[in-house]
DSSP file (Angstrom, degrees, kcal/mol; ACC not computed):
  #  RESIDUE AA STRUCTURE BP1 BP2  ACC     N-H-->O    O-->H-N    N-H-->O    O-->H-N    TCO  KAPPA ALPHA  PHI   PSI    X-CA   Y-CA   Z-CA
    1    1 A X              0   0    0      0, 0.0     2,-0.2     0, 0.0     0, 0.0   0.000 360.0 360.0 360.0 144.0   53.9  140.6  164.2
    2    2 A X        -     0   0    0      0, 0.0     2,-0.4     0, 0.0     0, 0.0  -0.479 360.0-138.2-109.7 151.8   56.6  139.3  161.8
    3    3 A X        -     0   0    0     -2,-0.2     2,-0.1     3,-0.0     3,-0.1  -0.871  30.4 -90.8-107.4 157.3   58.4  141.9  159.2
    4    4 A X        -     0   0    0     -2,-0.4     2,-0.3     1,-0.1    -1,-0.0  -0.276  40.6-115.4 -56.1 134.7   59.1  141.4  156.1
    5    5 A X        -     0   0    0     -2,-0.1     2,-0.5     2,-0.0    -1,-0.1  -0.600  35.5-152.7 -80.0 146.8   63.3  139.7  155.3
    6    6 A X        +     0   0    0     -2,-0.3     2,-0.3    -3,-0.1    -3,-0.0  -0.977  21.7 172.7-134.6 116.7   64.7  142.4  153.5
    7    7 A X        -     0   0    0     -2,-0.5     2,-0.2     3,-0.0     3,-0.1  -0.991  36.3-104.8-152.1 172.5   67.5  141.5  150.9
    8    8 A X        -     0   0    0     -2,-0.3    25,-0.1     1,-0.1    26,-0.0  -0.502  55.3 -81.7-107.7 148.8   69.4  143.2  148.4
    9    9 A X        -     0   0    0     -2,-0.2    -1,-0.1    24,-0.1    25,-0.1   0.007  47.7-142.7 -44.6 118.8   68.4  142.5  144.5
   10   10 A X        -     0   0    0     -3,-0.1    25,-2.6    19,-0.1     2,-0.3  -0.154  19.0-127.2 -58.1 163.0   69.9  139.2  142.9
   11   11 A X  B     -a   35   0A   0     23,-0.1     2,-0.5     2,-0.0    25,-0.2  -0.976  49.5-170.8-116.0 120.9   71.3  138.3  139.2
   12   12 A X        -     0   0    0     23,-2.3     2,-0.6    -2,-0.3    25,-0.1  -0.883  24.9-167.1-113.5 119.6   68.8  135.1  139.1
   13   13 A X        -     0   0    0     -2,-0.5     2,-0.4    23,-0.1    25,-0.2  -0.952  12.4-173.6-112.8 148.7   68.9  132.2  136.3
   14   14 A X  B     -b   38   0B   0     23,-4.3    25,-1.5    -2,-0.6     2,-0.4  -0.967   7.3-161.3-129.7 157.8   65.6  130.3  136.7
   15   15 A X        +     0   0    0     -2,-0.4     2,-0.3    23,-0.2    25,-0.2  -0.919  22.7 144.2-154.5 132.5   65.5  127.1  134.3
   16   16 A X        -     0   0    0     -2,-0.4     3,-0.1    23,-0.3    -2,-0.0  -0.839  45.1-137.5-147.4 165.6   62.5  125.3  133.4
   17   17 A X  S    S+     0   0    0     -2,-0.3     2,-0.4     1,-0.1     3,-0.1  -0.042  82.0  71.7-134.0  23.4   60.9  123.5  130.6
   18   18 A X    >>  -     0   0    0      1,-0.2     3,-1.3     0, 0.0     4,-0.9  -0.899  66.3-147.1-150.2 126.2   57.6  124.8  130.8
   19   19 A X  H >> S+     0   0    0     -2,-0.4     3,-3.1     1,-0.3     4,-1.7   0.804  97.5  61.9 -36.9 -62.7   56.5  128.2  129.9
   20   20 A X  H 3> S+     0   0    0      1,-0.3     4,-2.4     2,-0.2    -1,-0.3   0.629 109.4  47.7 -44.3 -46.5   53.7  128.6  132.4
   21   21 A X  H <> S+     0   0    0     -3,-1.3     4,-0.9     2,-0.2    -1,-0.3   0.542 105.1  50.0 -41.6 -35.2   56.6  128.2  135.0
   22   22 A X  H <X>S+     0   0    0     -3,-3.1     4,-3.4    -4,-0.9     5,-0.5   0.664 111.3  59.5 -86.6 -40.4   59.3  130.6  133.9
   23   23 A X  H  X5S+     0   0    0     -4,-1.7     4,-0.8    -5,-0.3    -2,-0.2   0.963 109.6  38.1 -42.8 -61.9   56.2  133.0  133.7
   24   24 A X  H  X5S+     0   0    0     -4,-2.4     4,-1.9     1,-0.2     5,-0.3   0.919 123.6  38.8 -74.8 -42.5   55.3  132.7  137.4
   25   25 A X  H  X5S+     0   0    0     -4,-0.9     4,-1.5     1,-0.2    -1,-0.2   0.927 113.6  49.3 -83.5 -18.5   58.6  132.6  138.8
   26   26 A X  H  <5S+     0   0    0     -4,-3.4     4,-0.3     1,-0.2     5,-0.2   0.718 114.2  55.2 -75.7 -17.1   60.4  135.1  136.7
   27   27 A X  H >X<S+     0   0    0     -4,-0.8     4,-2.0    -5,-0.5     3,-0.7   0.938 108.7  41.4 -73.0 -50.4   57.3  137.3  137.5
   28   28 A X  H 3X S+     0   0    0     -4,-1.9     4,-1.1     1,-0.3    -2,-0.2   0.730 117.8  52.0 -86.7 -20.5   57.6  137.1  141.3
   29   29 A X  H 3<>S+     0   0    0     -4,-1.5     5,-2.0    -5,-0.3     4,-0.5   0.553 112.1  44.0 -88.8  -4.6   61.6  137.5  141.1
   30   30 A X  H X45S+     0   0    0     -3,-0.7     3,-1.7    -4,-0.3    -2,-0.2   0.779 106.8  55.7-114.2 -51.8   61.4  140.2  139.3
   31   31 A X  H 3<5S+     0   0    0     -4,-2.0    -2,-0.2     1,-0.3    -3,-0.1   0.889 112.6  51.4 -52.0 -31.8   58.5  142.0  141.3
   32   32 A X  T 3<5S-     0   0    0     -4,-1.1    -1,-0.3    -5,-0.1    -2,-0.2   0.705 130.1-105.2 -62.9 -30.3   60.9  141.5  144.2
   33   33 A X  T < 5 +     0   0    0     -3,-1.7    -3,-0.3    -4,-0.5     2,-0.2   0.614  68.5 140.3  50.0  50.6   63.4  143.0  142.3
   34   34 A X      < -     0   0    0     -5,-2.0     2,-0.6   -25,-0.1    -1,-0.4  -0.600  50.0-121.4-134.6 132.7   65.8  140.5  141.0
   35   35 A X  B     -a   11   0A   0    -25,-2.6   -23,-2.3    -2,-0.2     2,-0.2  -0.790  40.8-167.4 -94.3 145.7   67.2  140.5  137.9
   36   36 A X        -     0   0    0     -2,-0.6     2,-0.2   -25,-0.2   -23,-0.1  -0.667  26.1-168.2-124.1-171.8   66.4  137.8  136.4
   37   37 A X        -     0   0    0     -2,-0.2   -23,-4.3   -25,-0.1     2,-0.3  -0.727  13.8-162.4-179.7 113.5   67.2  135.6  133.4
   38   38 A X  B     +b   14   0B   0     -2,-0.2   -23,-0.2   -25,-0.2     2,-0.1  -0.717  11.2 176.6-114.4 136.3   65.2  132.6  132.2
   39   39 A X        -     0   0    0    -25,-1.5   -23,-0.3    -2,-0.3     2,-0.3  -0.550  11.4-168.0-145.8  89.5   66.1  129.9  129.9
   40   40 A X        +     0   0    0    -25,-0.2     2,-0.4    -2,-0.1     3,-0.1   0.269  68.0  82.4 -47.5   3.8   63.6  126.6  128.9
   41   41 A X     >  -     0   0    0     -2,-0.3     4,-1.4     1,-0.2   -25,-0.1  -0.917  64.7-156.1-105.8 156.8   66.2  124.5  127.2
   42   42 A X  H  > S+     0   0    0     -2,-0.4     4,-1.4     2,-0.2    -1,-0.2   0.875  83.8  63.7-111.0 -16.5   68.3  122.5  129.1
   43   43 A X  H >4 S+     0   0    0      1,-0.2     3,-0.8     2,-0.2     4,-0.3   0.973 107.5  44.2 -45.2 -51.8   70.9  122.2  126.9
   44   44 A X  H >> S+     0   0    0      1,-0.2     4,-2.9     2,-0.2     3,-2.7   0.883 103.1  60.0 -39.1 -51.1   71.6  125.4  127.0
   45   45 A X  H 3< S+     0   0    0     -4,-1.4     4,-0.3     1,-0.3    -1,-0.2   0.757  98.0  58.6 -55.4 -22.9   71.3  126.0  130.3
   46   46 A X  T <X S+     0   0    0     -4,-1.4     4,-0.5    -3,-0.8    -1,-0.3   0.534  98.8  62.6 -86.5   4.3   73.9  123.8  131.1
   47   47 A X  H <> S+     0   0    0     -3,-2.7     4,-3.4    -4,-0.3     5,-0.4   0.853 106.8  48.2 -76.9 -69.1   76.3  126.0  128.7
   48   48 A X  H  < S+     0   0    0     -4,-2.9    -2,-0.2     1,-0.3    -3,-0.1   0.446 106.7  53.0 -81.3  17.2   75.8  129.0  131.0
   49   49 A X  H  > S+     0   0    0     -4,-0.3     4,-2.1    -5,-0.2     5,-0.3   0.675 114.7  42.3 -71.4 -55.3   76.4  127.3  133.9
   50   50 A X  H >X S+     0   0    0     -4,-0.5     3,-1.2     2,-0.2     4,-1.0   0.975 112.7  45.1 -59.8 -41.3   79.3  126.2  132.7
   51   51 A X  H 3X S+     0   0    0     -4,-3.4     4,-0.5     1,-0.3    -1,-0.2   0.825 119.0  55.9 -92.8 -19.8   80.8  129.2  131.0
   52   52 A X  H 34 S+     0   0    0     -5,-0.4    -1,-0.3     1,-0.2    -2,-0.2   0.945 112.3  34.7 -43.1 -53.2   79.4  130.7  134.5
   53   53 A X  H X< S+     0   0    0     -4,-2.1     3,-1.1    -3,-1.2     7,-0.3   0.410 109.2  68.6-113.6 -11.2   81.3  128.4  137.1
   54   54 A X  H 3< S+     0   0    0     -4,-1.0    -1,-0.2    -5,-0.3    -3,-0.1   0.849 103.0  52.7 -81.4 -16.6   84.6  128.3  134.4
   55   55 A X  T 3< S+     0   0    0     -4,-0.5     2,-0.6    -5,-0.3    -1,-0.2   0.352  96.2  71.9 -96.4  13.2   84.8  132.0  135.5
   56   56 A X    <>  -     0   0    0     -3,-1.1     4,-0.5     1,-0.1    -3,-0.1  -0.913  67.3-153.1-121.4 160.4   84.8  131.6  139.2
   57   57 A X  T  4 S+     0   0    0     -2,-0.6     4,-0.3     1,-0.2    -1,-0.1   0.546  87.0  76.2-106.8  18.3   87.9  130.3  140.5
   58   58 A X  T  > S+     0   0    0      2,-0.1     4,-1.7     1,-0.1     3,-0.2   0.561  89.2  59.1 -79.1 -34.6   85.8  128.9  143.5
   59   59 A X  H >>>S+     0   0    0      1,-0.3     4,-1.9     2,-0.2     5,-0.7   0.972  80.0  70.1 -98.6 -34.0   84.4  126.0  141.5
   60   60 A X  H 3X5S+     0   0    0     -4,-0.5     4,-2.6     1,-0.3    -1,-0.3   0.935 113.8  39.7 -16.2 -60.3   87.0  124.1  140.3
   61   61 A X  H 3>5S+     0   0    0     -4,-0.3     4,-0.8     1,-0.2    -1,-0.3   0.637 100.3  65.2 -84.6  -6.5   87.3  123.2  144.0
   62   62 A X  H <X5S+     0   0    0     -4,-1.7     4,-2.4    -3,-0.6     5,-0.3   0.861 107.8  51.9 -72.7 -46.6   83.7  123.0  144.9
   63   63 A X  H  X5S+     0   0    0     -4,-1.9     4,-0.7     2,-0.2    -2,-0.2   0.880 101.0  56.7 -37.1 -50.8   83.9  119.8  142.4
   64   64 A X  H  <<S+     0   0    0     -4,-2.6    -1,-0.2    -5,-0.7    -3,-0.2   0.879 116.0  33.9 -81.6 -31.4   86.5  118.2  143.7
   65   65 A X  H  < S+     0   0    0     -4,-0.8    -2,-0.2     1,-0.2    -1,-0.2   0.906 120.7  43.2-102.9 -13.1   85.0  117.9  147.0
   66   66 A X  H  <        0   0    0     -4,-2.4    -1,-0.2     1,-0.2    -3,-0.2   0.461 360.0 360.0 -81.4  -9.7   81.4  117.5  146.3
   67   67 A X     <        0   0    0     -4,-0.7    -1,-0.2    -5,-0.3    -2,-0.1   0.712 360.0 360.0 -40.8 360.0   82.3  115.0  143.5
């Protein structure tokens, strides 16, 4: 018999363009207990990504080698 993975609560963006989607997965992250945070435009989303990844000092350099 298998147990359940046990992991400690997330900060979650989910990004989507369709309600019905954001519903079900921001529902099931959240019942897990993840905070979450949903956004359906993608312009936007790609603003908090950025203004995300300008604030780690990790990513500069994850760019330059995954370019």
């Amino acid at each position: 018999m298998s147990r359940p993975i046990q992991s400690s609560p997330a900060d979650i963006l989910v990004i989507d363009d369709t309600p019905a989607n954001l519903q079900l997965v921001v529902g099931l992250l959240r019942g897990a207990g993840h905070t979450v945070r949903a956004i359906s435009d993608s312009a936007m989303a790609v603003q908090v990504v950025a203004a995300v990844l300008d604030g780690l000092p990790e990513a500069p350099q994850y760019f330059k080698h995954n370019a």
